[in-house]
N, C-alpha and C positions, 0 to 999 in steps of 0.2 A: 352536815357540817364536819363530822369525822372524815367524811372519806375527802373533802376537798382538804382540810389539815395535810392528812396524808399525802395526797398527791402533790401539794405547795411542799413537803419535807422533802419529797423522793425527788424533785423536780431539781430542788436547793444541790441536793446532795448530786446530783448528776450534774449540775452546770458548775458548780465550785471544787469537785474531789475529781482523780482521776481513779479512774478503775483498780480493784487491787492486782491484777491480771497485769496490770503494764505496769507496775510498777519493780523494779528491780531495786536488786542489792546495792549495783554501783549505783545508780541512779538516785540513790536516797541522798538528800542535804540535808539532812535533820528532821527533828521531829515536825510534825508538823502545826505547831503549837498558833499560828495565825488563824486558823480555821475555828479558834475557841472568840475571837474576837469578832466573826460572823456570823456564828451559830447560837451562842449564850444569847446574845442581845437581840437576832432572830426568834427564838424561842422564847423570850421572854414577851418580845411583842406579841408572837402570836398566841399565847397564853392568854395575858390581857384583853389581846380582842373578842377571844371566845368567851372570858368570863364576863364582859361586859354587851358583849351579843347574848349571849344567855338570858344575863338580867334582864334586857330590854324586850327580849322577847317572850321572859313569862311577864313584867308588867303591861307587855299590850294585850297578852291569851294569847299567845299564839300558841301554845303547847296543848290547848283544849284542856284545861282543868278548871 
């Protein structure tokens, strides 16, 4: 479940940011303060999902305890 998290952030991060490598001096229009408005509420969701997959899956055993 970690390493699919991860791959969905890195995926995130590579289809909405551009590289720091292309990015230049002139090139900048400001901060880029939008990307707090699809990543907060991203991370939040996927926070929730994990804590509520979690739950569901020690109430059915699936962790073998």
């Amino acid at each position: 479940m970690k390493r699919l998290t991860v791959v969905l952030i890195v995926a995130a991060m590579l289809l909405v940011t551009t590289p720091a490598y292309a990015q230049t001096v002139s090139g900048a229009h400001g901060r880029p303060w939008w990307r707090l408005f699809i990543f907060i509420p991203v991370s939040v969701l996927v926070g929730a999902g994990v804590a509520v997959g979690r739950r569901i899956a020690r109430d059915r055993g699936w962790f073998g305890r």
